[in-house]
C-alpha positions as CSV (number, residue, x, y, z in Angstrom):
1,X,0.0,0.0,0.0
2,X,1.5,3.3,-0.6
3,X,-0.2,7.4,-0.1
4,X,1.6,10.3,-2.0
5,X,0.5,13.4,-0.2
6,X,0.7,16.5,-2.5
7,X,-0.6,20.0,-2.8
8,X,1.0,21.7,0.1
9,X,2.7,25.4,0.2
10,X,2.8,29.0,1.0
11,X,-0.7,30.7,1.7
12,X,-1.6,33.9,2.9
13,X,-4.6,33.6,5.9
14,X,-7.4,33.7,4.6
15,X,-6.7,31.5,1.5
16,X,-7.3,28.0,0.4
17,X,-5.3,24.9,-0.4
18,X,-6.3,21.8,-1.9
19,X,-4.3,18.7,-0.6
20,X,-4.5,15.1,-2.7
21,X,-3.4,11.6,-1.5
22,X,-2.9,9.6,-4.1
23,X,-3.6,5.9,-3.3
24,X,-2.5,2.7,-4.3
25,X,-2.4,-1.0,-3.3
26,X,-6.0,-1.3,-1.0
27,X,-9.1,-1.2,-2.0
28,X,-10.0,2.7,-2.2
29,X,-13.7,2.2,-2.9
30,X,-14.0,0.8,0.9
31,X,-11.0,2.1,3.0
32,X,-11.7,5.2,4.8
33,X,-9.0,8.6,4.4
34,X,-8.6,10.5,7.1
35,X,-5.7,13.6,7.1
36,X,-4.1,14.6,10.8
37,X,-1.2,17.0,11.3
38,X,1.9,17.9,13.3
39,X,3.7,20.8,14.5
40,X,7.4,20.7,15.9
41,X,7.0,19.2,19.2
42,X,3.7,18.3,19.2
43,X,1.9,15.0,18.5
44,X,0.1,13.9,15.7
45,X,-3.4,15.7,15.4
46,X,-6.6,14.6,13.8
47,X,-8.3,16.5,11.0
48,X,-10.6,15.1,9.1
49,X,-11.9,11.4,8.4
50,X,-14.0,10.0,5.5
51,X,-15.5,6.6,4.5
52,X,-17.9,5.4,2.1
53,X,-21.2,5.5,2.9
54,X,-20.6,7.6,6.6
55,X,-20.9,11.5,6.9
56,X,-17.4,13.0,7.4
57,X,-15.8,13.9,10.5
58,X,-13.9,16.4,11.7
59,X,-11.8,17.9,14.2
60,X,-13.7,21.2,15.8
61,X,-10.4,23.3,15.0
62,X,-11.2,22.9,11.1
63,X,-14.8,22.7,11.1
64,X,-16.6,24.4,8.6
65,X,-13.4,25.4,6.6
66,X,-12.1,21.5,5.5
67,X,-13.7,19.4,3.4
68,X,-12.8,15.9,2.5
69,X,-13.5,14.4,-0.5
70,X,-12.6,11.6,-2.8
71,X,-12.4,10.4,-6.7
72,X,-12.6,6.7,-6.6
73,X,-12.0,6.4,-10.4
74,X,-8.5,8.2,-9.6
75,X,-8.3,6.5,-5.8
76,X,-7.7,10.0,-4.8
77,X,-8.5,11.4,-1.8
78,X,-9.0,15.1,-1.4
79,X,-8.3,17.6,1.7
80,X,-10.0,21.1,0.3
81,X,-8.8,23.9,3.1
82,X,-11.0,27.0,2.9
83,X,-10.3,30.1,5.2
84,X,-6.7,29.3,6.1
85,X,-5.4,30.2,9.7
86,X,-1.8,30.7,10.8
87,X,-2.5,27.7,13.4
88,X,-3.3,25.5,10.3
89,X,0.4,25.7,9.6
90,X,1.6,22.1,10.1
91,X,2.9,18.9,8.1
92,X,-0.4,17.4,6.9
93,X,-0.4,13.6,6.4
94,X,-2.9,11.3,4.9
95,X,-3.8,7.6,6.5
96,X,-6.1,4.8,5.5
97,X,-7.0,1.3,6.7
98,X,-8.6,-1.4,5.1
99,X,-12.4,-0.2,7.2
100,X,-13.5,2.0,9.2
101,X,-13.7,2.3,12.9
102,X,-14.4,4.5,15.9
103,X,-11.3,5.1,16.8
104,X,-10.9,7.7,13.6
105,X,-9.8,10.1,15.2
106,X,-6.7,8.3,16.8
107,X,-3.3,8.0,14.7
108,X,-2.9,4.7,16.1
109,X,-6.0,3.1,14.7
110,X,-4.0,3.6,10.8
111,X,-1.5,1.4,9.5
112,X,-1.4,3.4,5.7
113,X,0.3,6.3,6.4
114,X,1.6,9.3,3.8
115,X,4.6,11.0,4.0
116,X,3.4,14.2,4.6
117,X,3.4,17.8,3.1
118,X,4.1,20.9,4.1
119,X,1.4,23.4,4.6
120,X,2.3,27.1,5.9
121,X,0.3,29.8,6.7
122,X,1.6,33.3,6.6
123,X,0.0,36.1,8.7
């Protein structure tokens, strides 16, 4: 199984960002994406979570700004980031498993892991 993480950059607050995790090797019709991020010195956060067939989750931080999405013809998986923040800056990573469960939220509960991109938000 292997994520490419892509889209990250330079923003000004206020702006938007689209992040893509590009997925192959599991069955991306089924497995559920979720994005988390991390900060020097800090652990890995949740952000958002998405599986087929369940309404999206996300962390109260990002609410109302993120939106997760997917193209299972491309087994893409899509982080759109509306509204940017200087606190959004982070690494942002994308992580899947083969289903879903209700631990989501928790790093611990992937095994598919990205290797990150950098998102930074200027003030």
């Amino acid at each position: 199984v292997q994520l490419q993480a892509s889209g990250g950059g330079l923003v000004q607050a206020g702006g938007s960002l689209r992040l893509s995790c590009a997925a192959s090797g599991l069955t991306f019709g089924v497995s559920p994406m979720a994005w988390f991020r991390q900060t020097p010195g800090k652990e890995r956060e949740f952000v958002a979570a998405g599986g087929i067939g369940r309404s999206p989750r996300y962390a109260d931080a990002v609410k109302g700004r993120f939106i997760v999405s997917r193209d299972s013809d491309k087994n893409t998986a899509f982080l759109q980031m509306n509204s940017l923040k200087p606190e959004d800056t982070a690494i942002y990573y994308c992580a899947s498993r083969r289903w879903w469960i209700t631990t989501y939220h928790e790093p611990q509960s992937y095994g598919y892991w990205g290797q990150g991109t950098l998102v930074t938000v200027s003030s």
